[in-house]
N, C-alpha and C positions, 0 to 999 in steps of 0.2 A: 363742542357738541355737534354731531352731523345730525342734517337731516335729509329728509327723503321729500323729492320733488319729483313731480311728469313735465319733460320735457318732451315736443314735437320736436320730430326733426326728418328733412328729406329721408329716403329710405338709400340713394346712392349715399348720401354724406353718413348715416349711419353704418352703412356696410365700412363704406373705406375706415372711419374711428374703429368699428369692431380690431380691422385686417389690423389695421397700424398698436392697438394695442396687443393683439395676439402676436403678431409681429418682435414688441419688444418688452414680450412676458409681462406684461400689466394688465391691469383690471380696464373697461374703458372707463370708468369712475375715474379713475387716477390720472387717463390720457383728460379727460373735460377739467377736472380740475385745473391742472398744468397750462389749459388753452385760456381759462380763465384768468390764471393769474397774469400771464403773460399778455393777454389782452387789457386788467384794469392798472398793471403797470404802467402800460405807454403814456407817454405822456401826451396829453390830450389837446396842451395847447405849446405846439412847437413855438420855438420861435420862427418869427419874419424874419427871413432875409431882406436887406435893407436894397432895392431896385436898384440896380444900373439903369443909367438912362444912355441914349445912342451918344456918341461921340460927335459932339461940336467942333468944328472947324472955327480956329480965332481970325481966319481971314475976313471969312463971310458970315458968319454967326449960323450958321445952317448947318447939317448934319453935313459927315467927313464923304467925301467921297467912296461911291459905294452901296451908302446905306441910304434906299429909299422908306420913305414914312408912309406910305399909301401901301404898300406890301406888305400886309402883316406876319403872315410866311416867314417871308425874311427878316423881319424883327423876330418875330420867334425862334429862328435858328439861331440868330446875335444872341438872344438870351440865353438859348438852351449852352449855346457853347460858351460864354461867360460863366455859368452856373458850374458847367462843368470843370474849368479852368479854377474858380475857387474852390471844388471838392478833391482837388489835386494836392 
């Protein structure tokens, strides 16, 4: 059974749903639906990726050469490119 609801919405974000449904012969009823479902599909609660922590050095028990702890910067880019390296 459908029903009928008022939905606000921006007047640019309305124009562009109009374009994009007129665009691909549909109704915009039919482009909202489609954004609907595709939105309560996502899964809402990903998984955690399980933390890398910095690399210890077994010499000195302290992080590897390199990688300073007070730079957050640069732990963030270690991360970011660890992060990357397992979506490879």
């Amino acid at each position: 059974m459908t029903e009928r609801t008022t939905v606000r919405l921006l007047e640019d974000l309305l124009r562009l749903a109009r374009r994009k449904a007129a665009a691909e012969r549909r109704t915009l009823t039919s482009l909202i639906e489609d954004g609907l479902r595709l939105v309560l599909s996502e899964d809402r609660n990903p998984r955690k990726s399980k933390r890398l922590l910095p690399r210890v050095s077994r010499a000195s028990g302290g992080p590897m050469p390199g990688i300073e702890l007070t730079d957050f910067s640069a732990l963030q880019e270690i991360d970011d490119l660890d992060s990357i390296r397992r979506t490879k």
